[in-house]
DOLO-334807 format. One record per residue: x, y, z of N, C-alpha, C, O, CB in turn; residue in three letters. Coordinates in steps of 0.1 Angstrom, whole numbers, padded with zeros to 4 digits, always signed. Atoms other than C-alpha are relative to their C-alpha. Glycine has a CB too. Layout:
// residues N
XYZXYZXYZXYZXYZAla
...
***
This chain:
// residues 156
-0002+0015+0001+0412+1794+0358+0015-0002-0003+0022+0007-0009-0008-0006-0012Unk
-0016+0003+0002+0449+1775+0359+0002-0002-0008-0008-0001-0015+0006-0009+0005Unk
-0006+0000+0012+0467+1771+0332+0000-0017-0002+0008-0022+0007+0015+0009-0002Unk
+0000+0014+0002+0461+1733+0320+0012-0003-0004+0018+0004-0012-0010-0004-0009Unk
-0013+0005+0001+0491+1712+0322-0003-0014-0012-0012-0022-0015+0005-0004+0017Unk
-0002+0012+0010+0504+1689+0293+0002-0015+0008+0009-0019+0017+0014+0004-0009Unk
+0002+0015-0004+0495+1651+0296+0018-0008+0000+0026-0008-0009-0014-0009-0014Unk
-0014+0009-0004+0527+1630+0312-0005-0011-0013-0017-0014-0016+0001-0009+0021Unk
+0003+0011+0013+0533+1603+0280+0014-0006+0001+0024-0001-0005-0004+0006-0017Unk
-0015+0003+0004+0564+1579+0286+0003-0002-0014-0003-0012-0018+0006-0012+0006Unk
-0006+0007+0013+0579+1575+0250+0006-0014+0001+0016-0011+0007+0011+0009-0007Unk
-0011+0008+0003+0595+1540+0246+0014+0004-0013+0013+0013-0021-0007-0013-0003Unk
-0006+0001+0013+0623+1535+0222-0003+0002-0016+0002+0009-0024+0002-0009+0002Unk
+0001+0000+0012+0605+1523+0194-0008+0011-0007-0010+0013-0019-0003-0010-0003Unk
+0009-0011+0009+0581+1553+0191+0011+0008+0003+0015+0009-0009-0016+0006+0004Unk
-0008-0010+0004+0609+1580+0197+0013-0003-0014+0022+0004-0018+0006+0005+0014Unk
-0012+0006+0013+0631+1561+0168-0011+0007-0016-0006+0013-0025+0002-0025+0000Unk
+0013+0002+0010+0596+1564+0143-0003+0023-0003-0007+0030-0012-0018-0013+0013Unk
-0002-0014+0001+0598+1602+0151+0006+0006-0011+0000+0015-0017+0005+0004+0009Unk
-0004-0005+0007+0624+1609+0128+0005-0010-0009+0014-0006-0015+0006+0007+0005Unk
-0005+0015+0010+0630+1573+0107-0016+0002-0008-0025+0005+0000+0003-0021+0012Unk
+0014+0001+0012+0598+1573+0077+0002-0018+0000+0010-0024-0006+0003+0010-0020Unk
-0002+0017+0001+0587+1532+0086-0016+0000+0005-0024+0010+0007+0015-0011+0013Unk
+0014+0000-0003+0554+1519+0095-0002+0008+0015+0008+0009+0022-0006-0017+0000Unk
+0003-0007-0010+0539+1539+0124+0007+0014+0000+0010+0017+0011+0002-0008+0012Unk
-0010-0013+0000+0559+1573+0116-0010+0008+0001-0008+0018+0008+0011+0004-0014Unk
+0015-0011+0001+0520+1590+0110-0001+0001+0017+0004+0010+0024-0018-0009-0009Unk
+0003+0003-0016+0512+1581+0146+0009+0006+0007+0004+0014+0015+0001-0015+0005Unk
-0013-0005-0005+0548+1590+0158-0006+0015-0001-0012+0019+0008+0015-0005-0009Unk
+0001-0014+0004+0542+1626+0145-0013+0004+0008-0014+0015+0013+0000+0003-0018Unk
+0011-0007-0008+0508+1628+0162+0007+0002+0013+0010+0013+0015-0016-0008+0002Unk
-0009-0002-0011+0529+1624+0194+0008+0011+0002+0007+0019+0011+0008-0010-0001Unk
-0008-0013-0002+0554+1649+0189-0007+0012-0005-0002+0023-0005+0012+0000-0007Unk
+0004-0015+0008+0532+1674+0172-0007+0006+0020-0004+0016+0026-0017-0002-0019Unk
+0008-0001-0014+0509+1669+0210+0009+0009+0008+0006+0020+0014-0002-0016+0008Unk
-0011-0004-0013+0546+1674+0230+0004+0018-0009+0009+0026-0002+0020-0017+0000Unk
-0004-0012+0011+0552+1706+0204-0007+0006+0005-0003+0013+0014+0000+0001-0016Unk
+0010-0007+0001+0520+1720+0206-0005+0002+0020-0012+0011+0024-0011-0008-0013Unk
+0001-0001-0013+0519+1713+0247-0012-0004+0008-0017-0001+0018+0002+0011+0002Unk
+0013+0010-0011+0494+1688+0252+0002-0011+0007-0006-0016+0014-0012-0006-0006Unk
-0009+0010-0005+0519+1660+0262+0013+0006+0004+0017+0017+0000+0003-0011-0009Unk
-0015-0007-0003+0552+1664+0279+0004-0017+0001-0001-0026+0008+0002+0013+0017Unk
-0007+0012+0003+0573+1635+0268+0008-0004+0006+0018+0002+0005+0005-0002-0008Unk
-0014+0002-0008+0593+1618+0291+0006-0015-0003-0001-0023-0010-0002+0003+0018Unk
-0010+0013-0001+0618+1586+0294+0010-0003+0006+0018+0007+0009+0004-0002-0010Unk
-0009-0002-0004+0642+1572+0308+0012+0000-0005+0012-0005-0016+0000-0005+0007Unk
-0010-0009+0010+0680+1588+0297+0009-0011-0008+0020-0008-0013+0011+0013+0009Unk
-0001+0015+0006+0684+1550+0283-0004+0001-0013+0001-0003-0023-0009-0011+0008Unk
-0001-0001+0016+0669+1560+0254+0004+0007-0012-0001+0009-0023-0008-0001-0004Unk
-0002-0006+0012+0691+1578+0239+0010-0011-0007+0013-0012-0019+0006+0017+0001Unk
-0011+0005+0007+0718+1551+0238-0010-0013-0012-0009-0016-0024+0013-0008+0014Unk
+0010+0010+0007+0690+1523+0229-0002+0008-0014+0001+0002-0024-0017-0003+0009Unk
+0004-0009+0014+0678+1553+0201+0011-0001-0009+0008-0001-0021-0003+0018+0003Unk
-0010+0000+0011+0713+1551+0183+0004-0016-0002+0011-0019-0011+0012+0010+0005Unk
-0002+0014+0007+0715+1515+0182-0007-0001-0009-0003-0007-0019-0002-0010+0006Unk
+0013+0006+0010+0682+1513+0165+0002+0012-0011-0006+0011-0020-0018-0002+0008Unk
-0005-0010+0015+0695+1542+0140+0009-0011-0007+0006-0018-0016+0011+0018+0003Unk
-0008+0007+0009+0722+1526+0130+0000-0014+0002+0011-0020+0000+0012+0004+0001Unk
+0007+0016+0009+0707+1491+0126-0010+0005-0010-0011-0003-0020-0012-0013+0013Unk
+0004+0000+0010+0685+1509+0103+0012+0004-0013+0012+0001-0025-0012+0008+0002Unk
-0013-0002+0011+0718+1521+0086+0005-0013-0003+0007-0015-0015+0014+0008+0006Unk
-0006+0014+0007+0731+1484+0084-0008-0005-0008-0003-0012-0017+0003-0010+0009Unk
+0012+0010+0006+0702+1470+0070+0000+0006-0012-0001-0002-0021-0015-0001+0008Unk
-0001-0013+0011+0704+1501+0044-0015+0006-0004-0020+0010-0014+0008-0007-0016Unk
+0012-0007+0001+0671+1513+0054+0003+0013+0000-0003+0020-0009-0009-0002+0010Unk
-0005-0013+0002+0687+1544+0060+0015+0003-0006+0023-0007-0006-0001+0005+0013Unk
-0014-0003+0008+0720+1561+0041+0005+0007+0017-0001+0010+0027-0002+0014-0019Unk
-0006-0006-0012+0747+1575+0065-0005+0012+0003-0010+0015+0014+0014+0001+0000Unk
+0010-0016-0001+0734+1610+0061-0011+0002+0007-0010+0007+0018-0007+0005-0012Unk
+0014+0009-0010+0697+1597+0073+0005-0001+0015+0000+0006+0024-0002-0020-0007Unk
+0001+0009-0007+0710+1579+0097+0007+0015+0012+0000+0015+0022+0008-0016-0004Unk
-0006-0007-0003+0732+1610+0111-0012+0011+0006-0014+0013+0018+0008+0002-0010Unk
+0012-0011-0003+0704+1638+0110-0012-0010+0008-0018-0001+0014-0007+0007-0017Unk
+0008+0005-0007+0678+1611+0127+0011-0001+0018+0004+0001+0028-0005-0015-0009Unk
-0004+0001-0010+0703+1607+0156+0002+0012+0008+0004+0011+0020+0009-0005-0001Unk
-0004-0008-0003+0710+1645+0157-0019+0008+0005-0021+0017+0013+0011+0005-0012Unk
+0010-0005-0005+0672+1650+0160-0008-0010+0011-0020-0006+0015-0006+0004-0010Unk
+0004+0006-0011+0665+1624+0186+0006+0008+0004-0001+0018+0006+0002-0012+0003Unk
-0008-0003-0008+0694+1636+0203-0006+0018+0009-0004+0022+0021+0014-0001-0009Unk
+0007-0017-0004+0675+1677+0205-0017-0007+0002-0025+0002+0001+0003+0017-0018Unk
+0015+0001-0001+0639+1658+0209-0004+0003+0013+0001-0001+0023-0006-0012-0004Unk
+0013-0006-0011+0611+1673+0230-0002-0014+0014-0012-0016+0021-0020+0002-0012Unk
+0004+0011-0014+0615+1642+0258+0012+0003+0013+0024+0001+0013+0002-0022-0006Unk
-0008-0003-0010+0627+1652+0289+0002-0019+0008-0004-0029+0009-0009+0013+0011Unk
-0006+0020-0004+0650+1620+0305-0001+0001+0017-0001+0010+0024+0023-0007-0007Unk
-0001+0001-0019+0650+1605+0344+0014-0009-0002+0019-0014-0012-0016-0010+0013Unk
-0016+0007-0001+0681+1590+0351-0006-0015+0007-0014-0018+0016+0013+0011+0013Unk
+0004+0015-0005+0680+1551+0354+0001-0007+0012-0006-0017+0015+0005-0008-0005Unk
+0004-0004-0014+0692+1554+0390-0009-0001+0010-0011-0008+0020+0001+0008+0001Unk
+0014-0002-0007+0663+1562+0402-0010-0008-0002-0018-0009+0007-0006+0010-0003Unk
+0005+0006+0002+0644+1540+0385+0002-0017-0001-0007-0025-0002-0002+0006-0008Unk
-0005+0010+0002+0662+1508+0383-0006-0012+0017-0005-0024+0016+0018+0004-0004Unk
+0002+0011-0010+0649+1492+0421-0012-0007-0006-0015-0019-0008-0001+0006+0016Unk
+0014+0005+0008+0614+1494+0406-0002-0010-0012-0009-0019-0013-0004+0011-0006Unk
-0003+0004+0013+0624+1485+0372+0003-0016+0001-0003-0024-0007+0012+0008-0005Unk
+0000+0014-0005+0638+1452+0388-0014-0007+0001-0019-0015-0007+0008+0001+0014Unk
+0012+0007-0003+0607+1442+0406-0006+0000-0013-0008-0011-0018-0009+0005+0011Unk
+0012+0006+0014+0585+1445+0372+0007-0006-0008+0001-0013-0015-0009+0011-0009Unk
-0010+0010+0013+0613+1430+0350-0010-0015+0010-0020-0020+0006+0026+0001+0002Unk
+0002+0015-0009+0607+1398+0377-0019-0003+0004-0025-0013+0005+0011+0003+0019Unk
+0018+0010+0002+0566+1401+0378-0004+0000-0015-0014-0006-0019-0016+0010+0008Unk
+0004+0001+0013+0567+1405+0343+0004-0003-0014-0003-0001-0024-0003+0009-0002Unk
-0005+0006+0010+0591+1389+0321+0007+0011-0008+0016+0008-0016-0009-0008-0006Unk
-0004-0016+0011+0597+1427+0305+0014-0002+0002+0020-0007+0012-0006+0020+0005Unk
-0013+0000-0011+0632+1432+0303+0006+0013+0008-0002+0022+0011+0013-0005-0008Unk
-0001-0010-0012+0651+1455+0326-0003+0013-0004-0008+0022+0002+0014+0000+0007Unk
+0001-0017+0010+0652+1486+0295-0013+0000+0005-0018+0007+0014+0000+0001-0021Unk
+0016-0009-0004+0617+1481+0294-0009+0002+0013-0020+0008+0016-0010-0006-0009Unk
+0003-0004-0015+0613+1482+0328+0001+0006+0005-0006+0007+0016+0001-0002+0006Unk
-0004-0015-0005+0628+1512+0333-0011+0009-0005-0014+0019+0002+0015+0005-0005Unk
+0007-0011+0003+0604+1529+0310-0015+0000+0006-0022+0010+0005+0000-0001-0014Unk
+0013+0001-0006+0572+1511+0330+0003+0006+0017-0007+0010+0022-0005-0018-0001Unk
-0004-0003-0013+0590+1520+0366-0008+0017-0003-0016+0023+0004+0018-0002+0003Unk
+0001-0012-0003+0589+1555+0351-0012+0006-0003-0015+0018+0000+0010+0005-0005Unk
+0016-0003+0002+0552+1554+0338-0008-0001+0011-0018+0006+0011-0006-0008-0008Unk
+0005+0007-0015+0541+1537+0373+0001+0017+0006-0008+0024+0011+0014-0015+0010Unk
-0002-0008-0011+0559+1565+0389-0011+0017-0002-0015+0025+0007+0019+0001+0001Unk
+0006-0012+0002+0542+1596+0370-0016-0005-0005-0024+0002-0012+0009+0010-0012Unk
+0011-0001+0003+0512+1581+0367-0007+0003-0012-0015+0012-0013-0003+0006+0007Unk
+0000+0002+0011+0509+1573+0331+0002-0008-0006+0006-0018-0001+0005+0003-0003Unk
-0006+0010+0009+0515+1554+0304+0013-0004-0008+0019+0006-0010-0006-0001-0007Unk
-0007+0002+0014+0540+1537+0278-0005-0003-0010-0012-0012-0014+0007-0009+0000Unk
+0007+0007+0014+0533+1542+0244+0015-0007-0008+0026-0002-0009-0010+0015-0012Unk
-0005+0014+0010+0550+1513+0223-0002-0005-0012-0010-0014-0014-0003-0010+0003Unk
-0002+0010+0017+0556+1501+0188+0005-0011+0002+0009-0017-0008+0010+0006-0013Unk
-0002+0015+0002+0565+1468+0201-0007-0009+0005-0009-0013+0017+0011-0004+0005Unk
+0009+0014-0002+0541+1443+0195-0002-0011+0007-0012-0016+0012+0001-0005-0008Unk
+0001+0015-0010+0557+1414+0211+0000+0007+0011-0007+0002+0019+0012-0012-0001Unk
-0001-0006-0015+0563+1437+0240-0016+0000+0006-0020-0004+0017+0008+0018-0001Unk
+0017-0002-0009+0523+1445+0246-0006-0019-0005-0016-0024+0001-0016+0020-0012Unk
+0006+0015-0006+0516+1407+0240+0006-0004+0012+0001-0006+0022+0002-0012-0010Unk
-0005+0003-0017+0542+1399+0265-0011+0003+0009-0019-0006+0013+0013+0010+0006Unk
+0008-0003-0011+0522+1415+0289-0015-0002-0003-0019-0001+0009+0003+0013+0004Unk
+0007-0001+0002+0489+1412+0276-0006-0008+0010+0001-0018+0013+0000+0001-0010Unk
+0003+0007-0015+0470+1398+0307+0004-0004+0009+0000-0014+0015-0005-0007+0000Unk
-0004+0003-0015+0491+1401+0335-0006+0020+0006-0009+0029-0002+0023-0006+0003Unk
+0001-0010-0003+0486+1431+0358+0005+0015-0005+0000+0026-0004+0003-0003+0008Unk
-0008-0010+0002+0513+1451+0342-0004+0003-0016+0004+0009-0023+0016-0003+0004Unk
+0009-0004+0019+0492+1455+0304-0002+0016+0005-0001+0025-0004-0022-0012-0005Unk
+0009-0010-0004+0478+1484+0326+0010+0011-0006+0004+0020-0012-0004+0001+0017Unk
-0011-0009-0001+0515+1503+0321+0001+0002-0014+0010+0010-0016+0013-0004+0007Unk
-0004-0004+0013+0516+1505+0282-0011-0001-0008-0022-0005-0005+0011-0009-0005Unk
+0015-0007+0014+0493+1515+0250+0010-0003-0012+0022+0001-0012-0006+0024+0001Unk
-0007-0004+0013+0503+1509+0214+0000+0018-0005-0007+0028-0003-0008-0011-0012Unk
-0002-0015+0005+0517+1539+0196-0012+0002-0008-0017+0013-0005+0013+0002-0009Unk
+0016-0004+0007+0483+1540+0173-0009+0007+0016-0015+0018+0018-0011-0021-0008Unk
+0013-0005-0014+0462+1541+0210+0009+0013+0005+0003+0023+0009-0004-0015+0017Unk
-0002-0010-0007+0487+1565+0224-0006+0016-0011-0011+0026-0006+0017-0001+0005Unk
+0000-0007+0004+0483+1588+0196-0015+0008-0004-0018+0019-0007+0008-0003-0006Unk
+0012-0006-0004+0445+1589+0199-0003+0005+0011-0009+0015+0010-0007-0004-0001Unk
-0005-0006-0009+0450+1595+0230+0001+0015+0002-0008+0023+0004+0009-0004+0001Unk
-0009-0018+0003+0470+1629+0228-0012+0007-0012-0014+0019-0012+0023-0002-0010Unk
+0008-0006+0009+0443+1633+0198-0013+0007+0006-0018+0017+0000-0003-0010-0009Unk
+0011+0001-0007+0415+1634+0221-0013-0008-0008-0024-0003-0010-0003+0014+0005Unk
+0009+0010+0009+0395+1605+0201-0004-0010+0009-0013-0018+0006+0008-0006-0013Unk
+0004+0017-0004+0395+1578+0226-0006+0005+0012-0011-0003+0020+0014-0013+0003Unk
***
């Protein structure tokens, strides 16, 4: 028998931030990476989020959710995390059209282009983001981070 391949899982932003930030959904986050660790997911995104990932560090440093230290070692372990990136290039004609059937904006459109394209999902910690879409065609492309992480659990 073949060697079973790890499940394609785009990461958005806000779940690879939750990876190494302690905030609500960080439990969930960790089922995620433990999946991509252990080689039942293979994490991917587009290479957008690493700059998006250090804004949202250091907005939690302004806010003084995190100390500079924190905020330093969370960027240095996004920066080595288990998510292989596509280049936005490639993704961005796509990314257009669903920004324009779906109100998403272009970031997150890049991360649904690149779920479209591997035949997968986005998992998401942003709420308003899966109402946005919540009953147009394109709901189909994203999962909250709780559902992705059953998911990868094999619960659902």
């Amino acid at each position: 028998m073949g060697e079973r391949r790890p499940r394609p899982l785009v990461v958005d932003t806000s779940v690879a931030v939750k990876f190494y930030v302690v905030e609500e959904g960080h439990e969930d986050a960790l089922e995620i990476l433990d999946a991509a660790d252990e080689g039942r997911a293979e994490l991917i995104a587009p290479s957008t989020i690493l700059a998006e990932g250090f804004n949202a560090i250091r907005r939690q440093e302004r806010r003084g959710i995190l100390d500079a230290e924190d905020a330093r070692n969370a960027w240095d372990d996004l920066l080595h995390a288990p998510i292989y990136t596509y280049a936005p290039e490639d993704l961005i004609e796509r990314a257009a059209e669903l920004h324009f059937e779906s109100g998403a904006s272009i970031y997150d459109a890049l991360f649904f282009a690149l779920a479209e394209e591997s035949n997968t999902v986005v998992a998401t910690a942003d709420d308003k983001l899966l109402r946005r879409l919540e009953g147009t065609g394109h709901a189909r492309l994203s999962v909250s981070l709780a559902e992705a992480a059953r998911i990868l659990d094999g619960n659902s």
